[in-house]
Structures are given as structure tokens and as C-alpha cells.
MARNUTOR-320815 format. One record per residue (C-alpha): z, x, y; residue in three letters. Coordinates in Angstrom, 3 decimals. Layout:
BEGIN
+----------+----------+----------+-----+
|        Z |        X |        Y |   r |
+----------+----------+----------+-----+
|        Z |        X |        Y | ALA |
...
+----------+----------+----------+-----+
//
This chain:
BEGIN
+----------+----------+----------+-----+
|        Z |        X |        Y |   r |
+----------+----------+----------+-----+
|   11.037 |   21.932 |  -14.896 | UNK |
|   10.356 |   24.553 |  -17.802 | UNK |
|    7.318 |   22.328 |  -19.070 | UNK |
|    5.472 |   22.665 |  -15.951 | UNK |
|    6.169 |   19.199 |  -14.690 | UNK |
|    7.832 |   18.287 |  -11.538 | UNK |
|   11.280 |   16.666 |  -11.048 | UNK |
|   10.888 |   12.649 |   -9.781 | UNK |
|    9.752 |   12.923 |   -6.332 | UNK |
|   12.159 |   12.415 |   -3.346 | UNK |
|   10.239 |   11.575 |   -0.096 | UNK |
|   12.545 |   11.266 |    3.302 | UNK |
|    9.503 |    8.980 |    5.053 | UNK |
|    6.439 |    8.075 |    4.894 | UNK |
|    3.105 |    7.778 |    7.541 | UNK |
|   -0.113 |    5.896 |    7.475 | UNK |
|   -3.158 |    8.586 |    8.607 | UNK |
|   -6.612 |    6.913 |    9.994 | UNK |
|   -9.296 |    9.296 |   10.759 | UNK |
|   -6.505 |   12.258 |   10.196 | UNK |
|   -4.129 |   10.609 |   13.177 | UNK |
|   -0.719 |    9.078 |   12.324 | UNK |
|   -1.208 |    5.746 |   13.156 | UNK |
|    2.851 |    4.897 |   12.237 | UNK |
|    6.115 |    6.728 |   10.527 | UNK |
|    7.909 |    4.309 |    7.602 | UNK |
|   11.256 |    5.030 |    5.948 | UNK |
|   10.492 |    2.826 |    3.142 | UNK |
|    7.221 |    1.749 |    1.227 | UNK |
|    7.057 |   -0.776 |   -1.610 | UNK |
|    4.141 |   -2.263 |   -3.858 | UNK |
|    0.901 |   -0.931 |   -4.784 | UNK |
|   -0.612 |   -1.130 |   -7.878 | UNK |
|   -4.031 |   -3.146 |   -9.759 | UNK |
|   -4.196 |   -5.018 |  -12.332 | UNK |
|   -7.265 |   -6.869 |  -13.931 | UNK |
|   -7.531 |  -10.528 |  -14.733 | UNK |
|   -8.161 |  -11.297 |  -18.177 | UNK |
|  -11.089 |  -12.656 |  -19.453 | UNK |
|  -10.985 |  -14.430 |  -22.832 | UNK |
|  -13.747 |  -14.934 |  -24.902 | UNK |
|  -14.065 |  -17.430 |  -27.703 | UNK |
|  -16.874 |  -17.315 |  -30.430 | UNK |
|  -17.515 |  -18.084 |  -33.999 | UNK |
|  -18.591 |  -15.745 |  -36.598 | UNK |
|  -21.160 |  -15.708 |  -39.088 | UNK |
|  -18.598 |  -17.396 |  -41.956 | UNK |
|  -17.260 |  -19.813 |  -39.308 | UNK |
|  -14.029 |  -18.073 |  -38.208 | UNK |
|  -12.904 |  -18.234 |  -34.908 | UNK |
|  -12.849 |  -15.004 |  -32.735 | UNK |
|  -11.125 |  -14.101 |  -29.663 | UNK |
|  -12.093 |  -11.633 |  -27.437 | UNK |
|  -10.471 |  -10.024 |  -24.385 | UNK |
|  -11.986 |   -8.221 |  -21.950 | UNK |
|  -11.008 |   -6.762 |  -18.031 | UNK |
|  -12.353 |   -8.817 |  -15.693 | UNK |
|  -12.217 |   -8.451 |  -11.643 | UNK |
|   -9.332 |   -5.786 |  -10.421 | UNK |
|   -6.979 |   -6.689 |   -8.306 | UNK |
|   -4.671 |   -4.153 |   -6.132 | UNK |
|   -1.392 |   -4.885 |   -4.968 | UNK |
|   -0.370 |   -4.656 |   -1.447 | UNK |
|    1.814 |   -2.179 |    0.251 | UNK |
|    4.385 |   -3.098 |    2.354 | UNK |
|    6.198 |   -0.360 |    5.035 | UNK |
|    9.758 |   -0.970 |    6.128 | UNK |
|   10.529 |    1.145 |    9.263 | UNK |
|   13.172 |    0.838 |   12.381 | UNK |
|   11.825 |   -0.877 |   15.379 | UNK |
|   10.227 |    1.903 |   17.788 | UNK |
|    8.135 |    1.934 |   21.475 | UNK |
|    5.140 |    3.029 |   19.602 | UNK |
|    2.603 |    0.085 |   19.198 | UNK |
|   -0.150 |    1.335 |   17.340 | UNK |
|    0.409 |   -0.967 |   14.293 | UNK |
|    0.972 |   -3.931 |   16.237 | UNK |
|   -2.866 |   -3.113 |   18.151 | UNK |
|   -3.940 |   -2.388 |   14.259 | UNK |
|   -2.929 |   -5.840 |   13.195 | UNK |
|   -4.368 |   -7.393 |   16.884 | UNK |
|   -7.367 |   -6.407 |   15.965 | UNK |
|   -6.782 |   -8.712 |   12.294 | UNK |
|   -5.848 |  -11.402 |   14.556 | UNK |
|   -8.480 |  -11.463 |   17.290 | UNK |
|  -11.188 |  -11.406 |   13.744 | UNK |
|  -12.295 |   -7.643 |   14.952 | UNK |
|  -12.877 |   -7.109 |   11.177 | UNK |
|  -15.244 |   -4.036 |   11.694 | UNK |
|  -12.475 |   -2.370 |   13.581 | UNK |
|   -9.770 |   -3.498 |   11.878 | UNK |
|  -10.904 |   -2.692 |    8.330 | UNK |
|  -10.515 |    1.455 |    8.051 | UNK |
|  -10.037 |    3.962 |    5.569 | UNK |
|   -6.465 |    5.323 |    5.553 | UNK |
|   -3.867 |    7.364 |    3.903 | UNK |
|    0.092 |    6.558 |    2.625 | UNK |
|    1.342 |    9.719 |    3.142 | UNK |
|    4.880 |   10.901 |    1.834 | UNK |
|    6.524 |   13.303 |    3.260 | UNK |
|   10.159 |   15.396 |    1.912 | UNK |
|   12.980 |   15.754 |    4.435 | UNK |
|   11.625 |   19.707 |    5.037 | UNK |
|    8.307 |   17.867 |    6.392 | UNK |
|    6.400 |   19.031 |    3.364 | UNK |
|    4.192 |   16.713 |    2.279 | UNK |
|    4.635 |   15.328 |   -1.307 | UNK |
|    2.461 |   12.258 |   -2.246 | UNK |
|   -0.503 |   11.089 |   -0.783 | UNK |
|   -2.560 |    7.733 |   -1.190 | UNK |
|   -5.911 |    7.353 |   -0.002 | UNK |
|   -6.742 |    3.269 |    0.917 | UNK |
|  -10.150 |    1.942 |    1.377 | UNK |
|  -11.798 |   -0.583 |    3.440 | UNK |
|   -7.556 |   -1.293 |    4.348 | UNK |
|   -6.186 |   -3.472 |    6.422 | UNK |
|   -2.518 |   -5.282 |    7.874 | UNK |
|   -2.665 |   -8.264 |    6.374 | UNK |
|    0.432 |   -9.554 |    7.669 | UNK |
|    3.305 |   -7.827 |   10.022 | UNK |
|    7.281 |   -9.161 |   10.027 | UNK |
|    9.201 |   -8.819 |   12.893 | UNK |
|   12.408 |   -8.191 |   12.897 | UNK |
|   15.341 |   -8.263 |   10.998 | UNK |
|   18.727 |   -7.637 |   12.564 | UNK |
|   22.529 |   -7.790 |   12.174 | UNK |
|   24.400 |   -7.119 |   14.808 | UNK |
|   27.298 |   -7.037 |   12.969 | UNK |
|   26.086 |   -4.713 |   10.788 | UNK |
|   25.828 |   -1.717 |   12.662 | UNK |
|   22.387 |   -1.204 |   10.697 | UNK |
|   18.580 |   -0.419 |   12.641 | UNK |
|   16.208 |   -3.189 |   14.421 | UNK |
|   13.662 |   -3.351 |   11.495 | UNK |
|   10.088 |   -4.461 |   11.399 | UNK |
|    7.549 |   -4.315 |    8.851 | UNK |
|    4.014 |   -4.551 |    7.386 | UNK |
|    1.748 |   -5.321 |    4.533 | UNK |
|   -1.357 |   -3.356 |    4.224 | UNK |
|   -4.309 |   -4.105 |    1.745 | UNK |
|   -7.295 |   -2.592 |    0.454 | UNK |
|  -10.485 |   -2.185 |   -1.431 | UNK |
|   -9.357 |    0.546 |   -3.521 | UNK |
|   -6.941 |    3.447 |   -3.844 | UNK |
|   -6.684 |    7.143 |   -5.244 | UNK |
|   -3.350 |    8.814 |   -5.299 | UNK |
|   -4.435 |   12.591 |   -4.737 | UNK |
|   -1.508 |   14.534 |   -4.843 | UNK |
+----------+----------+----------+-----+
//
């Protein structure tokens, strides 16, 4: 664009990096996101009125969730294992959402800490339908930076 920003980005798929390693490929990728709770406070002031105060209290972050076709590769399902079994201190890494346009160039990129697959959904299928074997998970985290 003239202005110097870029057009909406289009990504083609997406992968989840651990310690620099592509841990899974996605073709779709939903949620993300914090909010803070509210905190209300009430008080009186020096002539008596009532006053209302809000403040941010505790963040919250959304989870992601990852949408891909069902492949041989079960990397995320020994991720999540790990969830299962209670191997927290394995199971709880730093990661990446990675975005990636059709040409392979990469075009977004969310950092994840202290993450984690919180749940995994196996699979959803119509033969009829002519469409992919899908399977999916949710990931959450401590915290997130988009970086690029």
C-alpha cells in the first residue's frame, strides 16, 4: 500500500516451532487473544457521594486451537501424552505459531510461553463429503508476543 502499510495478511498454513523444530503443520488456526477481568471498586467521597472505580485485574489469554488433516506424524499426540501422563515439566514449553504464505515465506509469527495442549479432538469425517480426515488441538499459555 502507498502509506507504507501492508495489505491483510493471507497465510496458506501454519506450524507450531519448539526449540526451533516443527513440532506440527495446521491449515487453520483460531482464537488467541487476553483480556483482563474487571475489578470494581466502590468508595465514598469526602461529601458522601458514591464512587466507582474500575481497574484491570488478572489477564487472561485465550486459547488457540489448530485445525489440520489427519497425518502419520505423531508428534502432537506425544506433546499432549506427556499432558496426560502429568509430565508437566516436559510438557509445558516455549513455542511459536508460525504462519506461513503459499510461496513458504513466512508472514506472522507468535511466540507462546510456558504453552501447552490442553485438549486434542480427534476426528471429524464425512465420507460422503469427499472432504480430509481432520483432527485438532487447543494450545494454551502463559503469555504471548506476536513478533512479526
Amino acid at each position: 500500500m502507498a502509506d507504507g502499510t501492508m495489505d491483510p495478511l493471507v497465510a496458506a498454513y501454519f506450524t507450531i516451532e519448539t526449540s526451533g523444530k516443527v513440532v506440527g503443520a495446521f491449515a487453520k488456526l483460531e482464537g488467541g487473544g487476553s483480556k483482563n477481568k474487571l475489578v470494581t471498586y466502590y468508595s465514598t467521597g469526602a461529601n458522601g457521594k458514591p464512587a466507582v472505580t474500575l481497574e484491570p485485574g488478572p489477564m487472561e489469554f485465550t486459547p488457540y486451537t489448530l485445525k489440520r488433516g489427519v497425518t502419520n506424524d505423531l508428534k502432537i499426540n506425544a506433546w499432549r501424552r506427556m499432558v496426560e501422563e502429568g509430565d508437566m515439566p516436559g510438557a509445558r514449553v516455549n513455542a511459536s505459531i508460525v504462519g506461513y504464505k503459499q510461496n513458504g515465506e513466512e508472514v506472522l509469527r507468535i511466540n507462546l510461553f510456558r504453552c501447552f495442549p490442553i485438549e486434542t479432538k480427534g476426528f471429524q469425517f464425512d465420507a460422503q463429503s469427499g472432504n480430509t480426515l481432520l483432527e485438532e488441538m487447543q494450545i494454551v499459555y502463559e503469555d504471548c508476543q506476536r513478533v512479526k
